[in-house]
C-alpha positions as CSV (number, residue, x, y, z in Angstrom):
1,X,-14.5,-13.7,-23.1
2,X,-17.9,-13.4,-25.3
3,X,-19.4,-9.9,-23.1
4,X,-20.4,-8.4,-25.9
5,X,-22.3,-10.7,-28.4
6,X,-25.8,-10.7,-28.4
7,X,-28.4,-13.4,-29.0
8,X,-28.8,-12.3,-32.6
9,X,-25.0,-12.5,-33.0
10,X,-24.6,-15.7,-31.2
11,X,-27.6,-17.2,-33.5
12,X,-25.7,-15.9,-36.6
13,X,-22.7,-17.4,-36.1
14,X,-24.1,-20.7,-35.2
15,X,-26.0,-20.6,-38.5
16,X,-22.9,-19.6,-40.6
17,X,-20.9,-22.5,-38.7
18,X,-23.6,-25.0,-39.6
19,X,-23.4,-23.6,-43.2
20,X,-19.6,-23.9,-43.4
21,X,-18.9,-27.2,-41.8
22,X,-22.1,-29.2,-42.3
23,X,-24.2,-30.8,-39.7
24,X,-22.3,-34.1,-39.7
25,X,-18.8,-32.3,-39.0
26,X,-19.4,-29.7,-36.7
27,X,-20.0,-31.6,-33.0
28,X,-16.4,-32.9,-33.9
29,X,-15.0,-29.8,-34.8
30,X,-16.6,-28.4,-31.3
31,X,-15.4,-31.0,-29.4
32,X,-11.9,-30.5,-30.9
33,X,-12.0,-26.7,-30.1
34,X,-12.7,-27.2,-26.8
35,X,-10.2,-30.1,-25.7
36,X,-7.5,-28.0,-27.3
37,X,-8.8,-24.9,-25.1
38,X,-8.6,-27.2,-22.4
39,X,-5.0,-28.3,-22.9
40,X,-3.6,-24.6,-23.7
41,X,-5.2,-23.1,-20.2
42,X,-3.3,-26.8,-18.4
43,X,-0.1,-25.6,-19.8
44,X,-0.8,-22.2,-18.9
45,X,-1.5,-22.9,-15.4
46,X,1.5,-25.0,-15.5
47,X,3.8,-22.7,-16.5
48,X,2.7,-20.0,-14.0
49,X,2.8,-22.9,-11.0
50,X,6.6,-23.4,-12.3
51,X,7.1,-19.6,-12.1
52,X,6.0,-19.4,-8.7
53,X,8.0,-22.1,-7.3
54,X,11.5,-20.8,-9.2
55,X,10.4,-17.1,-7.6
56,X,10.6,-19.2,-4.1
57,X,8.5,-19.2,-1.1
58,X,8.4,-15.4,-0.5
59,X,6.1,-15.0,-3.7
60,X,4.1,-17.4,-3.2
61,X,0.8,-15.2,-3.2
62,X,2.0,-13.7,-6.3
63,X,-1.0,-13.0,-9.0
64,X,-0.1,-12.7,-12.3
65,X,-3.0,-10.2,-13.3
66,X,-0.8,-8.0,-10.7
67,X,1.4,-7.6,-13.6
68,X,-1.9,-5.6,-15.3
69,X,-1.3,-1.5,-14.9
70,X,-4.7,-1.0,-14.1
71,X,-4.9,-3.9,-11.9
72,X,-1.4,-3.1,-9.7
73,X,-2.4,1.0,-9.7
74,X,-6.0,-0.4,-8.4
75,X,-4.9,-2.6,-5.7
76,X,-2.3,0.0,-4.5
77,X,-4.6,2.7,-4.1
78,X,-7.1,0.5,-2.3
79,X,-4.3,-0.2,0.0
80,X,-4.7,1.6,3.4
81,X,-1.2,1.3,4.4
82,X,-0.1,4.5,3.1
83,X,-3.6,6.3,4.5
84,X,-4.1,7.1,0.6
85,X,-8.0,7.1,1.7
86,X,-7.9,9.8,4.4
87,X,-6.0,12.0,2.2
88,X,-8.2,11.6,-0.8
89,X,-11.5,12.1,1.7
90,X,-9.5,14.9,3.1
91,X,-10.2,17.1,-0.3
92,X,-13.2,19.5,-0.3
93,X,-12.2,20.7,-4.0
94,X,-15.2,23.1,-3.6
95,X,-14.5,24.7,-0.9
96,X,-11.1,25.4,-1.6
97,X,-11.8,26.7,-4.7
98,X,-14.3,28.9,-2.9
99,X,-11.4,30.2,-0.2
100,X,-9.2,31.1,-3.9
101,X,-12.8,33.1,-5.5
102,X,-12.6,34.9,-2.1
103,X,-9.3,35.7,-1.9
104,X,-8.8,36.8,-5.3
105,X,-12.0,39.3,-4.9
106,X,-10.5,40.3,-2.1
107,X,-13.7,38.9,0.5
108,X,-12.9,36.7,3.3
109,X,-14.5,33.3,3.2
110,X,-16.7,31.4,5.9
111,X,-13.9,29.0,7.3
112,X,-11.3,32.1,7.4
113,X,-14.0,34.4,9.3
114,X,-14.8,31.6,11.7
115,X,-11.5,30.6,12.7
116,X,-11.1,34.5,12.9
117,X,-7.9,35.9,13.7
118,X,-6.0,32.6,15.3
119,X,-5.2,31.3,12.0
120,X,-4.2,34.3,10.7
121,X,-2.3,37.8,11.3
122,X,-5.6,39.7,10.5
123,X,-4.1,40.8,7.5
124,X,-5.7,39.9,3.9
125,X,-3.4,38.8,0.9
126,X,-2.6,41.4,-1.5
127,X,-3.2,40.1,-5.0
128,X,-2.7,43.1,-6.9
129,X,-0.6,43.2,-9.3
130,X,2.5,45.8,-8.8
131,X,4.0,47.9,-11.5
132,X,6.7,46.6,-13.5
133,X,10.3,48.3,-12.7
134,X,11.2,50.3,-15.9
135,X,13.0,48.1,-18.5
136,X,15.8,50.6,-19.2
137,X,17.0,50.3,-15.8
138,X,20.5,48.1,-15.9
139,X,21.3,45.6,-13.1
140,X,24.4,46.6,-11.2
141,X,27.4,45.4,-12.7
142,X,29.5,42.5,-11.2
143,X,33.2,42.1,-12.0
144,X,33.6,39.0,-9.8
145,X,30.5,37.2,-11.4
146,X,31.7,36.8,-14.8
């Protein structure tokens, strides 16, 4: 809850409490604090036991941080139903961009060269481009169409 308060901020605030509620008052005010943190995490835990039992049994390992975005998207990626982990291991984004570098300079890359020509026709991909048609040029006229 407190992560990110340091010692000299913790020592602070204890001083500025002392200073505002006085020696005398403040281990009643503490212990007041904490019993009414006490009874608002009961209810809490209350309420969520009566949501689970009105969902029935079938939810019954139902987590409410679930409900969290980060927390659901996390746990269903780490999920190896779906085989979510072989596909992301699957990616060599280097190497494919490699292949596209090669294919655009018109080389052929190592994994094409050693799978030589049973992958592939033998042929290499054209990428150059190809001169526009003229932009006078009409497209044929269709009666029907219109």
């Amino acid at each position: 809850m407190f992560n990110d308060i340091g010692p000299l901020e913790l020592v602070t605030l204890i001083v500025l409490a002392v200073l505002v509620f006085g020696p005398d008052k403040l281990p009643k005010l503490i212990q007041d604090v904490t019993r009414t943190i006490r009874k608002i995490r009961e209810f809490s835990e209350s309420a969520k036991e009566d949501i689970r039992q009105e969902l029935g049994p079938e939810f019954k390992d139902f987590e409410f941080e679930d409900l969290n975005p980060k927390t659901f998207i996390r746990k269903q990626l780490d999920n190896d139903e779906l085989g979510l982990k072989e596909i992301r291991n699957g990616f060599d984004l280097k190497k494919e961009m490699a292949e596209v570098t090669d294919a655009v300079h018109g080389r052929e890359s190592e994994s094409s060269s050693a799978s030589g020509s049973a992958g592939s026709s033998g042929g290499s991909i054209d990428m150059t481009k190809k001169p526009e048609s003229p932009r006078d040029e009409r497209p044929p006229y269709d009666a029907d169409a219109t």
